[in-house]
DSSP file (Angstrom, degrees, kcal/mol; ACC not computed):
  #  RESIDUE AA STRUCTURE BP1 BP2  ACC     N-H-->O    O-->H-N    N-H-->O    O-->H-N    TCO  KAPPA ALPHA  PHI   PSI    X-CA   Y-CA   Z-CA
    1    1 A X     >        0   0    0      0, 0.0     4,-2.6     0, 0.0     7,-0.1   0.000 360.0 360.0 360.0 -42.1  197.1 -183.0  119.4
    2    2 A X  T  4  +     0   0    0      1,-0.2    34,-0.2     2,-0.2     8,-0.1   0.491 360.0  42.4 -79.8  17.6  197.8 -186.4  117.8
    3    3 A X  T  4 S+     0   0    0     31,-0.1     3,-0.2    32,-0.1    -1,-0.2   0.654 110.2  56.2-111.6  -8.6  197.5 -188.2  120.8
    4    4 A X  T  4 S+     0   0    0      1,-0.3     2,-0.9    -3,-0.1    -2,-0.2   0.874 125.4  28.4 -70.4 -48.6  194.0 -186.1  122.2
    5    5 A X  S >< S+     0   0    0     -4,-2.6     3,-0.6     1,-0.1    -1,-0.3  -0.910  72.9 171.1-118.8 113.5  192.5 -187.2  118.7
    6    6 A X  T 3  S+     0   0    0     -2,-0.9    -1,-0.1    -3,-0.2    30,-0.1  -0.006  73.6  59.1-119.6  18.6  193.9 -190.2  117.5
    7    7 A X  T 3  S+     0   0    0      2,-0.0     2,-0.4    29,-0.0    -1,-0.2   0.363  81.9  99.8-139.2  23.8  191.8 -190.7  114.9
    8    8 A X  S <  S-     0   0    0     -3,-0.6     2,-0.4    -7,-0.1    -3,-0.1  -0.915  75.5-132.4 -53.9 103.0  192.7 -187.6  113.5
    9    9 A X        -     0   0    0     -2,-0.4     2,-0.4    28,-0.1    28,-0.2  -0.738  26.8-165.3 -92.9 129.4  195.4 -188.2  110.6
   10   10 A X  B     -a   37   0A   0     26,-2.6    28,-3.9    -2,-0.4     2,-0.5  -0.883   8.7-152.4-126.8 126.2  198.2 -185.8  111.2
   11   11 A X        -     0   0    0     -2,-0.4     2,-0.7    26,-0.2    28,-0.1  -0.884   7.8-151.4 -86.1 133.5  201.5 -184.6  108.5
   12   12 A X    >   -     0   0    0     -2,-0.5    28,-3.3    26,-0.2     3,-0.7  -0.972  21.7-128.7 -82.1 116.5  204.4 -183.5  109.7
   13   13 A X  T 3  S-     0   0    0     -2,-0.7     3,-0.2     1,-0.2     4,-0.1  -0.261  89.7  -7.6 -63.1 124.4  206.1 -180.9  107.1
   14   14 A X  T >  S-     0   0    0     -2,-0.2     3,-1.0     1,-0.2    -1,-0.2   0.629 111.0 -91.1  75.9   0.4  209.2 -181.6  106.2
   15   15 A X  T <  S-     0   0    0     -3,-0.7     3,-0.3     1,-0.2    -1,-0.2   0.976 102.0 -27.9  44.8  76.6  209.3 -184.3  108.8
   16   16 A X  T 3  S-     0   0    0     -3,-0.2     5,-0.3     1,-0.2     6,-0.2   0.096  82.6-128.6  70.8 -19.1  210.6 -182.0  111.4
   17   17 A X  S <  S+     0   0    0     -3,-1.0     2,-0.3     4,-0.2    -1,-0.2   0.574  82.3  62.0  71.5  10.3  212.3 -179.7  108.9
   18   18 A X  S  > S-     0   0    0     -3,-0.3     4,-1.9     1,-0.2     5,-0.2  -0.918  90.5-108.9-147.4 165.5  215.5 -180.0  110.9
   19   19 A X  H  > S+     0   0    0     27,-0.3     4,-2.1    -2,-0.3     3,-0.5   0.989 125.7  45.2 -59.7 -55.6  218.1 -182.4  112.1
   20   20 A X  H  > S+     0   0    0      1,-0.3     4,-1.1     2,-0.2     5,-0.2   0.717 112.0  50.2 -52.2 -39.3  216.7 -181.9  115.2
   21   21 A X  H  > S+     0   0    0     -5,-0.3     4,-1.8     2,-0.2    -1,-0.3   0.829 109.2  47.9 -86.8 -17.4  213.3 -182.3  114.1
   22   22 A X  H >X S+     0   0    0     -4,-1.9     3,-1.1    -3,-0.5     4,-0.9   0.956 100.7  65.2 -63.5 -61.5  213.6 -185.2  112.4
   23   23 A X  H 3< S+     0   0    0     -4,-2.1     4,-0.4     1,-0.3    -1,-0.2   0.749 110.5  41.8   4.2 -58.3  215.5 -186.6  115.4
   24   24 A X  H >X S+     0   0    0     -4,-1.1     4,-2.6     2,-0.2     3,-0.8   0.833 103.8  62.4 -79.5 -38.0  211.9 -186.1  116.8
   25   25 A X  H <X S+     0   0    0     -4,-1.8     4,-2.8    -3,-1.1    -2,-0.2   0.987 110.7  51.7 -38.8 -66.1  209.8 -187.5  113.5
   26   26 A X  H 3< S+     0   0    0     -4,-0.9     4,-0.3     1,-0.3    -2,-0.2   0.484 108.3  40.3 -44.9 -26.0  211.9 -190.7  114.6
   27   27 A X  H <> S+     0   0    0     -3,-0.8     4,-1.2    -4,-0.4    -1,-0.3   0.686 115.3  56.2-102.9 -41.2  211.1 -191.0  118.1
   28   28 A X  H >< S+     0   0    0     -4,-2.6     3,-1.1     1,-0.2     6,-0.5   0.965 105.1  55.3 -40.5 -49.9  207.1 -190.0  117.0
   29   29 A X  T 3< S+     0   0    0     -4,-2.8    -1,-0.2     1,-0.3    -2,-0.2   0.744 104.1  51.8 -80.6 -23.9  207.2 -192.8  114.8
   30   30 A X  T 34 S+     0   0    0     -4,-0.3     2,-0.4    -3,-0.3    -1,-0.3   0.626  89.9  94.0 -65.6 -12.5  208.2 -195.3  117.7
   31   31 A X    X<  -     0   0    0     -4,-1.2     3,-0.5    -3,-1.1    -4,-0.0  -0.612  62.0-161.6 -76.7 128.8  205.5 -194.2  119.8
   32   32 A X  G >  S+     0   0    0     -2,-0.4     3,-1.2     1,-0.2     4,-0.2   0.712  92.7  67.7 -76.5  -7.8  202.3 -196.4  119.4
   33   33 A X  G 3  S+     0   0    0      1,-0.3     3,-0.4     2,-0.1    -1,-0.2   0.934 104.0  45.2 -66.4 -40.1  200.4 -193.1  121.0
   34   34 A X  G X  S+     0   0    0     -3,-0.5     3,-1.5    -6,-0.5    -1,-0.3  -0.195  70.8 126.4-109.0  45.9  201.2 -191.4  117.8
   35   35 A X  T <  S+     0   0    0     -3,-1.2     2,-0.4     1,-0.3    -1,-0.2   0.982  76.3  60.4 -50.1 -55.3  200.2 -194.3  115.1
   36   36 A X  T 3  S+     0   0    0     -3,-0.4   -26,-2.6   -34,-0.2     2,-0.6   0.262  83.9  97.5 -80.0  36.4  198.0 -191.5  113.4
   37   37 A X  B <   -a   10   0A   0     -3,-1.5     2,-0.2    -2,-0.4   -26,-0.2  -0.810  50.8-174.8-101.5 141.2  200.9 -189.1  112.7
   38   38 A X        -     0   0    0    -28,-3.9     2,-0.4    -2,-0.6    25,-0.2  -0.493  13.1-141.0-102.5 172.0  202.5 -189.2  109.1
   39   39 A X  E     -b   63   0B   0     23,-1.1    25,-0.7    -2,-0.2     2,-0.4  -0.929  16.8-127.7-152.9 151.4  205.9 -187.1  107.8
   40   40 A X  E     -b   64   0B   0    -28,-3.3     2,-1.3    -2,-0.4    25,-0.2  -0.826   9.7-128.6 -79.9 121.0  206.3 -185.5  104.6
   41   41 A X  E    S+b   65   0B   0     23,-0.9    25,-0.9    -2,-0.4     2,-0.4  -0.554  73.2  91.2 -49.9  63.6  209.3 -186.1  102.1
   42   42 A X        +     0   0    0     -2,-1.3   -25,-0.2     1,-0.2    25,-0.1  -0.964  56.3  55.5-158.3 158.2  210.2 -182.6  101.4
   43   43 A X    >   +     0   0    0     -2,-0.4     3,-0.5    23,-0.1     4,-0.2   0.847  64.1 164.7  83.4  47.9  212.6 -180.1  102.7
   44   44 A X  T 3   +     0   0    0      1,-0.2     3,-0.3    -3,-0.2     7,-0.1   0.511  67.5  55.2 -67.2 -11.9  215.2 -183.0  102.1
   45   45 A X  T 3  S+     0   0    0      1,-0.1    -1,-0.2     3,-0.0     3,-0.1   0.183  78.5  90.6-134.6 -15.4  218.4 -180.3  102.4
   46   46 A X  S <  S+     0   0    0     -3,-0.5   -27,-0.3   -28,-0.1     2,-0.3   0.712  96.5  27.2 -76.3 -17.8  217.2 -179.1  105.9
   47   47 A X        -     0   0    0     -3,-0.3    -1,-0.1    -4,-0.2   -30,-0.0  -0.987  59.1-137.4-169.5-178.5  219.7 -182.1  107.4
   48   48 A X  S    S+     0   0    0     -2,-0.3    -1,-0.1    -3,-0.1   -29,-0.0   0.235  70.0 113.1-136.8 -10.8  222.2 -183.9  106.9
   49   49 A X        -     0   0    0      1,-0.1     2,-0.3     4,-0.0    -2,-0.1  -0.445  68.8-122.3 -76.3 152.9  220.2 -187.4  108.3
   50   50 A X    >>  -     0   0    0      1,-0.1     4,-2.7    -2,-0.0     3,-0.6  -0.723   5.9-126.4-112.1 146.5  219.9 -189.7  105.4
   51   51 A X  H 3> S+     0   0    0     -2,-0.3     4,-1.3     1,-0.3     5,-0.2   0.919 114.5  57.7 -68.6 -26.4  216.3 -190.9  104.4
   52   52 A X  H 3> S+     0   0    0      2,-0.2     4,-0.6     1,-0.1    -1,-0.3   0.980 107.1  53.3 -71.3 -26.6  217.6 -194.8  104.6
   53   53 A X  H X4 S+     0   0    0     -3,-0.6     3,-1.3     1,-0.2     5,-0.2   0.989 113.5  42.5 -68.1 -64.5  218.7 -194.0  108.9
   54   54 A X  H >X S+     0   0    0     -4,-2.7     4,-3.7     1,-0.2     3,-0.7   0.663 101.9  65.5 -82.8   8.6  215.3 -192.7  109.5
   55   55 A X  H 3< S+     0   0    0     -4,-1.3    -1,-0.2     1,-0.3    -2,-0.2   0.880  95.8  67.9 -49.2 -54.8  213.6 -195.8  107.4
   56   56 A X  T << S+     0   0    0     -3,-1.3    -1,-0.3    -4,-0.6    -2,-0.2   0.218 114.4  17.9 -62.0   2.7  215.1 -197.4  110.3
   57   57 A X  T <4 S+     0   0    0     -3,-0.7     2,-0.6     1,-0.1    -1,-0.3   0.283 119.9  70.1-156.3 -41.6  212.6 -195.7  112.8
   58   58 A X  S  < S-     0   0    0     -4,-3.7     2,-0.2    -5,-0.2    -1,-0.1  -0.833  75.8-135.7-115.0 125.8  210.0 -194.8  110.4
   59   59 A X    >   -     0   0    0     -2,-0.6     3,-2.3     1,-0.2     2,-0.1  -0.400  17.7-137.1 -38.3 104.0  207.7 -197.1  108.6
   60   60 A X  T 3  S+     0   0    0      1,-0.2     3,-0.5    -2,-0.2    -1,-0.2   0.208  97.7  74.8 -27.5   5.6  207.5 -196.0  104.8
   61   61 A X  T 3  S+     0   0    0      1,-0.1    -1,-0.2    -2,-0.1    -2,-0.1   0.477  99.3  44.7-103.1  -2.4  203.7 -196.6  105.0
   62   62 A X  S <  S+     0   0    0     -3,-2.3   -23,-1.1   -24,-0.1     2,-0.2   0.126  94.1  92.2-134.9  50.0  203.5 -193.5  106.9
   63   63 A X  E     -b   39   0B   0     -3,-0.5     2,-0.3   -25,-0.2   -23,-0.2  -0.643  52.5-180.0-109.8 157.6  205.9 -191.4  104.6
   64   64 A X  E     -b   40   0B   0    -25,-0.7   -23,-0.9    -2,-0.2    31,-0.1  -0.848  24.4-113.4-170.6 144.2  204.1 -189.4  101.9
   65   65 A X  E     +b   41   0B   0     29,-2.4     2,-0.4    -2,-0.3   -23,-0.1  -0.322  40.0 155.0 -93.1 155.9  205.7 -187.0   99.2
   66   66 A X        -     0   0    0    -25,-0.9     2,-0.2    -2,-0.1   -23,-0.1  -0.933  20.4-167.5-160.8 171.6  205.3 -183.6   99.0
   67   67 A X        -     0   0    0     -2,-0.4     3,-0.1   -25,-0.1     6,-0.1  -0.716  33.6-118.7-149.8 177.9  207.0 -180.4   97.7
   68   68 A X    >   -     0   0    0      1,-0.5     3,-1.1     4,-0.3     2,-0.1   0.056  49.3-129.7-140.4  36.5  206.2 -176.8   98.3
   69   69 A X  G >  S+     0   0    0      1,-0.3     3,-1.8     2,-0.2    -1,-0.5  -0.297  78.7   6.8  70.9-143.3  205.7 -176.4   95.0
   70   70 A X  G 3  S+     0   0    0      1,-0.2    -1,-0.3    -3,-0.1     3,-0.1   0.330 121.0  67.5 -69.8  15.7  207.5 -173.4   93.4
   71   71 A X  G <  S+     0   0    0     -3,-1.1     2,-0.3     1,-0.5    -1,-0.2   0.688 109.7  24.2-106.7 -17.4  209.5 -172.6   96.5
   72   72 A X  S <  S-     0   0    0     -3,-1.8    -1,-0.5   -29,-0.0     2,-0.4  -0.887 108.0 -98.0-133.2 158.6  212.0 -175.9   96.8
   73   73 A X    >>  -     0   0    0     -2,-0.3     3,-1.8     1,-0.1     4,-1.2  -0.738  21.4-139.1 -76.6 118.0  212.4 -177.5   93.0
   74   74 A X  H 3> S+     0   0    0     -2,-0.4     4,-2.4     1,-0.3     3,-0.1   0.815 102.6  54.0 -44.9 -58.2  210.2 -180.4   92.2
   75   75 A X  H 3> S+     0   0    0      1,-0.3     4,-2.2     2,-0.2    -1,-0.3   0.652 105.8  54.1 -80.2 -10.6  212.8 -182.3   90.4
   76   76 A X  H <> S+     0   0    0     -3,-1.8     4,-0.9     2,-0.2    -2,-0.3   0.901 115.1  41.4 -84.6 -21.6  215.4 -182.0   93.5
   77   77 A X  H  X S+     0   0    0     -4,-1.2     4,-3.0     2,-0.2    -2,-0.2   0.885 118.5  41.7 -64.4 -45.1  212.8 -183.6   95.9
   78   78 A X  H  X S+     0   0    0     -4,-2.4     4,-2.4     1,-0.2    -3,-0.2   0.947 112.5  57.3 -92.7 -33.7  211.4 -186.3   93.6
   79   79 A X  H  X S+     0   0    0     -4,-2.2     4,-1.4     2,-0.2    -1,-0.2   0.907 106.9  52.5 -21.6 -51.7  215.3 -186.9   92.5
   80   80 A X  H >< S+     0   0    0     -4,-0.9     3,-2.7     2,-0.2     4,-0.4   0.900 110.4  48.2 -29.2 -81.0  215.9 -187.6   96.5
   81   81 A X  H >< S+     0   0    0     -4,-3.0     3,-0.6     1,-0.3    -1,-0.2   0.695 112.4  46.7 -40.9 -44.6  213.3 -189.9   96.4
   82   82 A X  H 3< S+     0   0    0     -4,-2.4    -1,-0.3     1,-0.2    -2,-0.2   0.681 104.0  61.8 -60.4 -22.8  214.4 -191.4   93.7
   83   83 A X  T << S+     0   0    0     -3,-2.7    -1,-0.2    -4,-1.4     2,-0.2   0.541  72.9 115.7 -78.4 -37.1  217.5 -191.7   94.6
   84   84 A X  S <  S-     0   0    0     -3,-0.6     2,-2.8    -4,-0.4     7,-0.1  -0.373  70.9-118.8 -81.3 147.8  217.5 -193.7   97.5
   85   85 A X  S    S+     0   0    0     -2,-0.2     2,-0.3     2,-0.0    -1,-0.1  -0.238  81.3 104.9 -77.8  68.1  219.0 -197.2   98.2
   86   86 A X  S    S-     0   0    0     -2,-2.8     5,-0.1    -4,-0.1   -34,-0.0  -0.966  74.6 -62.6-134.9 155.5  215.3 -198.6   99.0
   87   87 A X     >  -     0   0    0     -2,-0.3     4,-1.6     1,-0.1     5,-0.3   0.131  32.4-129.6 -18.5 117.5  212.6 -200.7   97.6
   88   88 A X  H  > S+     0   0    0      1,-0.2     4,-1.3     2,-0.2    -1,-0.1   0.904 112.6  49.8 -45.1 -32.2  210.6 -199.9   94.4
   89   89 A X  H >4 S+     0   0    0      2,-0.3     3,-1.2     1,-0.2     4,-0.5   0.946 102.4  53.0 -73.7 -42.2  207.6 -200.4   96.4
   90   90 A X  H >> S+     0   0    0      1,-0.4     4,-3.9     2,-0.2     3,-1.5   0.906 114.9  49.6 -78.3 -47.1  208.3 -198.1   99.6
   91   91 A X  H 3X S+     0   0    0     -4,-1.6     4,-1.6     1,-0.2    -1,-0.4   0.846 110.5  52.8 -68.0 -19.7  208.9 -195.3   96.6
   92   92 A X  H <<>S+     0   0    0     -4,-1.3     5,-1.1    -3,-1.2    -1,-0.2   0.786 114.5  38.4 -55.2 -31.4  205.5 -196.4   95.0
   93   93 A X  I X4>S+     0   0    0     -3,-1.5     5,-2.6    -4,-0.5     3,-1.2   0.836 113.5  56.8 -98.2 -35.7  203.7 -196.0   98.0
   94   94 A X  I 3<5S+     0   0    0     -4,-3.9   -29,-2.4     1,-0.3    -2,-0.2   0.774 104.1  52.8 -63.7 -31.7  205.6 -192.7   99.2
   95   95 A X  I 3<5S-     0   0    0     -4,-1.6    -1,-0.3    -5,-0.2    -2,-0.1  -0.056 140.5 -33.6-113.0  54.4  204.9 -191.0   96.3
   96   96 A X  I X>5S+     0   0    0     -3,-1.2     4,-5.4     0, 0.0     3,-2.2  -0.386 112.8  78.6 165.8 -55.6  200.8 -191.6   96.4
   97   97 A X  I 3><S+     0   0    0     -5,-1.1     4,-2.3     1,-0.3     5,-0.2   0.871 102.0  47.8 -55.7 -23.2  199.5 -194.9   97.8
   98   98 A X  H 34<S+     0   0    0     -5,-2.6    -1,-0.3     1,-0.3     4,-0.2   0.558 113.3  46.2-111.4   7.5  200.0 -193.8  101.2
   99   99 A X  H X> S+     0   0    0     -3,-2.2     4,-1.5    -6,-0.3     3,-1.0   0.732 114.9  49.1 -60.7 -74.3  198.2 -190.2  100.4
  100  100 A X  H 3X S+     0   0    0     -4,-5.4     4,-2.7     1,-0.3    -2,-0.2   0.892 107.3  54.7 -67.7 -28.9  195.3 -192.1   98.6
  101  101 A X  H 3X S+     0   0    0     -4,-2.3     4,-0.7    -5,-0.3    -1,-0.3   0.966 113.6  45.6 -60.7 -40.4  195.1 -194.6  102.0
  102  102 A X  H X4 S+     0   0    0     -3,-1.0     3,-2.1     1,-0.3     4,-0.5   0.997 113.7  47.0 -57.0 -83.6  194.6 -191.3  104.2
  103  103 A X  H >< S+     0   0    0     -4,-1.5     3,-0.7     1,-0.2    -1,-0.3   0.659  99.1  65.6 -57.7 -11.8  192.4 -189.9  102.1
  104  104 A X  H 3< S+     0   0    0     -4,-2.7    -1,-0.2    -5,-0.3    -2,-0.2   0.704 104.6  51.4 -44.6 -33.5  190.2 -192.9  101.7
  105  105 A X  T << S+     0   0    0     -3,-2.1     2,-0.6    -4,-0.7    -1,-0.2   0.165  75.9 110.9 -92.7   7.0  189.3 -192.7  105.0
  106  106 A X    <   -     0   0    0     -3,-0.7     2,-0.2    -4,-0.5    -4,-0.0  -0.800  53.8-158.4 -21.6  80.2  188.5 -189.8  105.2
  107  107 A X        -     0   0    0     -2,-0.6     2,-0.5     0, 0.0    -2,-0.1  -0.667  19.1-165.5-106.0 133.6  184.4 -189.3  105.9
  108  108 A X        -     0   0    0     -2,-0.2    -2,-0.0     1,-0.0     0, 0.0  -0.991  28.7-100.4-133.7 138.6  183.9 -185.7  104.6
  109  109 A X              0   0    0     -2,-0.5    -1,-0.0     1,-0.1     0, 0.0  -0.041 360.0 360.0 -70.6 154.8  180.6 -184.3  105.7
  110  110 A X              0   0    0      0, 0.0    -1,-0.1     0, 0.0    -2,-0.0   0.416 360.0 360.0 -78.2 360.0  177.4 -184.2  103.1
C-alpha cells in the first residue's frame, strides 16, 4: 500500500512488533519506494533488537512515539525512550516533532 500511494503517510505499530518484524521496519526504511512509511516506538519488549541497531537503518525523523495506552505502561515505553544512548534531539523529535510534521501536511477535507 505504501508504495501504490506514496503520498499516503503510513505507521508501522510497534515497528514490526517482532524481531522479525523489525528486521523488516529496517529493510522498509532502506527502501526509497517506501520514504512515506513511518514506525512507532512502542511494543519495545516484543524483541530483543536494541533501538540504537535499528537507528542504524532507520532515520529518527521517521520514528514517532506511541503507547497503547492502558495496555503496555506508559512509563516503561517513555523510560525506553529515555533511556537510550542517543541524541537529545532524535528523542525531541520522536516524542512529537515528527507526529506534528505528519500531521501538518495533512489536507483534511472542508
Amino acid at each position: 500500500a505504501a508504495a501504490k500511494w506514496p503520498n499516503v503517510k503510513v505507521i508501522l505499530g510497534h515497528s514490526g512488533g517482532s524481531t522479525a518484524g523489525r528486521l523488516e521496519c529496517e529493510k522498509i526504511a532502506q527502501d526509497p519506494r517506501y520514504d512515506n512509511v513511518y514506525f512507532e516506538f512502542c511494543g519495545t519488549f516484543t524483541t530483543d533488537i536494541c533501538w540504537e541497531d535499528s537507528f542504524k537503518y532507520i532515520d529518527y525523523r521517521r520514528v514517532v512515539y506511541g503507547t497503547d495506552t492502558v495496555v503496555h505502561e506508559i512509563a516503561w515505553e517513555l523510560g525506553r525512550l529515555l533511556s537510550l544512548d542517543i541524541p537529545e534531539e532524535w528523542i525531541t523529535e520522536i516524542l512529537g516533532n515528527n507526529m506534528q510534521k505528519i500531521l501538518d501536511k495533512t489536507q483534511l477535507p472542508v
